[in-house]
N, C-alpha and C positions, 0 to 999 in steps of 0.2 A: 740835323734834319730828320731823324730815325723818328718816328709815330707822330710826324708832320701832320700827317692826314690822319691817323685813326680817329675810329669812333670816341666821343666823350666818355665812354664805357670802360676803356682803356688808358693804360699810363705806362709810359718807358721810363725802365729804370735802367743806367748804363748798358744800352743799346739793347734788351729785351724788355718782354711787355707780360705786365701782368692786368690778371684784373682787378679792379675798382672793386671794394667792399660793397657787398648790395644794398641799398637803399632801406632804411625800416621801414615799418608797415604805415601807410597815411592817411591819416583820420578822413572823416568820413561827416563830408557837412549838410543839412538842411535847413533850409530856414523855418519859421514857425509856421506853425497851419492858422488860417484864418484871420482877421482884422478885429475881432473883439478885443478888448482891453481884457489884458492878462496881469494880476499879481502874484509873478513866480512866488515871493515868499507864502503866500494864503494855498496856494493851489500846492506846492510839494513839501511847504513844511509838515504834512500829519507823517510825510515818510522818515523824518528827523526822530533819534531817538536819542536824543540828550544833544549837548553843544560839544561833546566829543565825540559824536558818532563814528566812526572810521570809517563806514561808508557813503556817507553826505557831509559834503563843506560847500560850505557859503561862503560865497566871497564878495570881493565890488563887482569883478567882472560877473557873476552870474554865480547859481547851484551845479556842483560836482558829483553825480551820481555812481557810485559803483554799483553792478545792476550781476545778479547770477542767472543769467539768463538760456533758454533750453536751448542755444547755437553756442553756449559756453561766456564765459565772462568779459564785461563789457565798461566803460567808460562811458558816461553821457555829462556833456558839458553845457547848462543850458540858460541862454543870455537872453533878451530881449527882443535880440534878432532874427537868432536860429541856433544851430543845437549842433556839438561833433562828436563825431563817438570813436573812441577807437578799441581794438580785439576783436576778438573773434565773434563775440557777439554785435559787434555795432549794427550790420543791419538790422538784427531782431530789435534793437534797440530804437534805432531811426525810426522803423515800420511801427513801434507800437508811440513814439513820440505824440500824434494828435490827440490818443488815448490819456496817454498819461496828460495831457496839458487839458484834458476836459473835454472833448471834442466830442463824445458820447454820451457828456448828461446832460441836463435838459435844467437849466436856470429858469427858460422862460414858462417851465411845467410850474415854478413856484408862487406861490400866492399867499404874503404874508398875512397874518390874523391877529398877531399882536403889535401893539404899536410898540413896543421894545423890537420886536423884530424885524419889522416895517423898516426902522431909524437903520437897526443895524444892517440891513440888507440894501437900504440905500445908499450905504456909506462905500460898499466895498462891489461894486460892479464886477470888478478882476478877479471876483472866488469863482472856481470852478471845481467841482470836485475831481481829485485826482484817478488813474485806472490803471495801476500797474503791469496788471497780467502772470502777477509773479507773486504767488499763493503764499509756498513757502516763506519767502523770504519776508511777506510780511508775516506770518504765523509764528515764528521761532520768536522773535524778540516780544508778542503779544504775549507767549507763552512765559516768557521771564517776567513780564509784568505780572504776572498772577499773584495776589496775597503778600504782595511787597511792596516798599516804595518804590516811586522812581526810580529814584536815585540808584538803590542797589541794583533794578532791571538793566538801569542805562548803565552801571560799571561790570556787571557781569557781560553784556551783550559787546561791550569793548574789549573787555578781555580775551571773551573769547573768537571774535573774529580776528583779533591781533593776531592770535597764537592758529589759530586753524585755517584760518583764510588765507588770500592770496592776497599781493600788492595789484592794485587795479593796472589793467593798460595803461597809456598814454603819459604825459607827461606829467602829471601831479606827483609828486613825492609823498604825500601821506595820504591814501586814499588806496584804500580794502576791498576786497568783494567778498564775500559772505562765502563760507564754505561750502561745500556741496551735499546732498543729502547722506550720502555713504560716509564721508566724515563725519558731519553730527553722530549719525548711528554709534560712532566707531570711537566717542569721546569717554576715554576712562575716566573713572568713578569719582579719581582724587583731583581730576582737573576741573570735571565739576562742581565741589567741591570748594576749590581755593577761587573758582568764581562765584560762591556764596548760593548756588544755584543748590536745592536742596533735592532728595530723591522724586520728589514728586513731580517737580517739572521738571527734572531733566528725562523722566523715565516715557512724558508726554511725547519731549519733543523728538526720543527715541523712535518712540511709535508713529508718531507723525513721520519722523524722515523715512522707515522702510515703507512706506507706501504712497512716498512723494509724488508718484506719476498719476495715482487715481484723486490726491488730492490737487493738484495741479488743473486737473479738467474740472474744478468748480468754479474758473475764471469764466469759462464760457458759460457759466448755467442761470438759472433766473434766481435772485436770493434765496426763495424757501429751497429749495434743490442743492442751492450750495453750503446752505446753513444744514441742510441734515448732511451732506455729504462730509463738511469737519467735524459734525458733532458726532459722528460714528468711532473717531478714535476716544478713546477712555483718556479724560483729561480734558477734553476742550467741551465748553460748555457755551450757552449765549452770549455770554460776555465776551470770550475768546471770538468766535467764531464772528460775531457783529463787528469785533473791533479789525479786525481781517479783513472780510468783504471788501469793509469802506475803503482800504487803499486797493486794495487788488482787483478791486471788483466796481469800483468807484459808485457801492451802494449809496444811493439815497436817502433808503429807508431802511437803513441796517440801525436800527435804533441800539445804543448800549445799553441794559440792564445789568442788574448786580454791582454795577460800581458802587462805589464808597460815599463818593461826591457829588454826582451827577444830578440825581434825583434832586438832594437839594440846592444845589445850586439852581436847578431849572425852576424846581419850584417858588425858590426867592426872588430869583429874578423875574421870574412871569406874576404870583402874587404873595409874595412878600412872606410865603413860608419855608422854612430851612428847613424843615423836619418831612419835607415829603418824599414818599418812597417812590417806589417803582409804578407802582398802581395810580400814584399821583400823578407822576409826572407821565405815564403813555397817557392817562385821561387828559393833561394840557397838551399834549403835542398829538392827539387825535384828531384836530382838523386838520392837519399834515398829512392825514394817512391817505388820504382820497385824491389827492393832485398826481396823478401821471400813475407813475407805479408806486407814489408816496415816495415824501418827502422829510418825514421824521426827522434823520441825521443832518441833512441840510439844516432844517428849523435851530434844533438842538445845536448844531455849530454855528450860526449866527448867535443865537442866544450867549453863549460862553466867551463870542468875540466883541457882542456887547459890552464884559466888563464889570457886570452889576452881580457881584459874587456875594454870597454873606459873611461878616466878620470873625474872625475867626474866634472859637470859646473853648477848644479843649486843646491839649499838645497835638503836635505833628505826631502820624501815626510811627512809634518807635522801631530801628534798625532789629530784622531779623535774626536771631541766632540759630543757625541752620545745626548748628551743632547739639540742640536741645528738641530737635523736632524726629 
């Protein structure tokens, strides 16, 4: 009869009592803001960086976010329904949830002008641009993007949050959260290096992370404000800084220039030229500029989810030798 009565808290073991291991920490659920039709994949795949990202998976049941966020690192799991988060960071994560699912831009600001746009903008009700709030975290792996392929950006950015990140909260077994800024700083020479990353971006994203906290406050700012605020470190230029915004910032009109592809793809698709530049393609997507606070990257991401690319006529652009640069 000995701990008959005690609390559930407790447990008798040959007639003493000890205590019960405490409980883990327990996620932390909301449901989704709002009744607009949502298509998770269109709204957080731009935060996807390759299909081994380590800190986004896709699954059936929903998108797996590991999120390095300023209450500390965080888990976000997010379904159809509603969203759980768990660590240290889940409320920062919860609270900025409506954000991130679109709940700050402005669809009905847009007003298609091309009838390729028109089609593709009718197709996809559920896009919403996404708004992280979390600078760095898109910045770093923009930054490996620079002057390389994909491919090698997406296996350097795995590598290195393998080896320097943490294992996310909660229950997922392969799931990351990105370093923190004092570690990037603090990444020796040779480990950049054997992720193919050569001195010039890594020496970027150096500079970038000791002064994380002042780039950080360009989540709150209007675009021109937070586009001269990254373009102040040596290394980040319009392309980086544009390509940022849009998830962190859930810019609109953070249009990309200097890419590779962009210009002509927009301009094939819009009128049937592949060879157009930069100058081109802001003159097709300048009646974008004047709806709300402009709409550019919206136009420009319909257009590419169109479909209507040019064929291709020279090699894929060749694997970098970091060792000759």
């Amino acid at each position: 009869m000995a701990g008959r009565f005690d609390p559930p808290t407790r447990t008798t073991i040959r007639g003493g009592r000890t205590d019960l291991p405490a409980p883990g920490p327990q996620p932390k659920v909301r449901p989704l803001p709002g009744p607009a039709p949502l298509d998770l994949g269109l709204v957080l795949g731009p935060l996807r960086r390759g299909a081994g990202d380590p800190t986004f998976r896709a699954a059936p049941d929903g998108v797996w976010l590991g999120l390095r966020t300023p209450a500390g690192p965080a888990t976000l799991h997010v379904t159809q329904s509603g969203a759980t988060a768990w660590g240290p960071g889940a409320d920062w994560a919860l609270d900025g949830l409506p954000a991130l699912l679109g709940a700050q831009d402005a669809p009905a600001d847009f007003v298609p002008r091309h009838r390729l746009v028109h089609a593709s903008h009718r197709r996809r009700p559920g896009l919403r641009l996404t708004r992280t709030g979390l600078v760095l975290q898109a910045l770093i792996p923009t930054v490996l993007e620079q002057k390389v392929t994909t491919d090698e950006a997406y296996r350097a950015w795995r590598r290195l949050v393998r080896q320097y990140g943490e294992r996310a909260p909660g229950p997922h077994p392969d799931l990351y959260v990105m370093p923190d800024a004092r570690t990037w700083a603090l990444i020796p020479s040779w480990d950049w290096h054997k992720a193919g990353v050569d001195m010039k971006r890594s020496a970027t994203i150096v500079r970038a992370a000791r002064v994380a906290p002042r780039l950080e406050e360009a989540a709150a700012m209007d675009l021109p404000a937070a586009m001269a605020r990254l373009e102040a470190v040596s290394g980040i230029g319009p392309w980086t800084s544009a390509e940022t915004l849009q998830r962190s910032n859930g810019a609109a009109d953070a249009v990309t220039t200097g890419d590779l592809h962009l210009p002509g793809t927009i301009g094939y698709a819009l009128i049937g030229d592949r060879d157009a530049d930069d100058a081109a393609m802001l003159e097709l997507l300048a009646p974008y500029a004047d709806q709300g606070t402009g709409q550019r990257h919206r136009a420009a991401r319909l257009i590419l989810l169109a479909g209507r690319t040019p064929p291709r006529r020279v090699p894929k652009m060749p694997r970098t030798d970091i060792g000759r640069l």
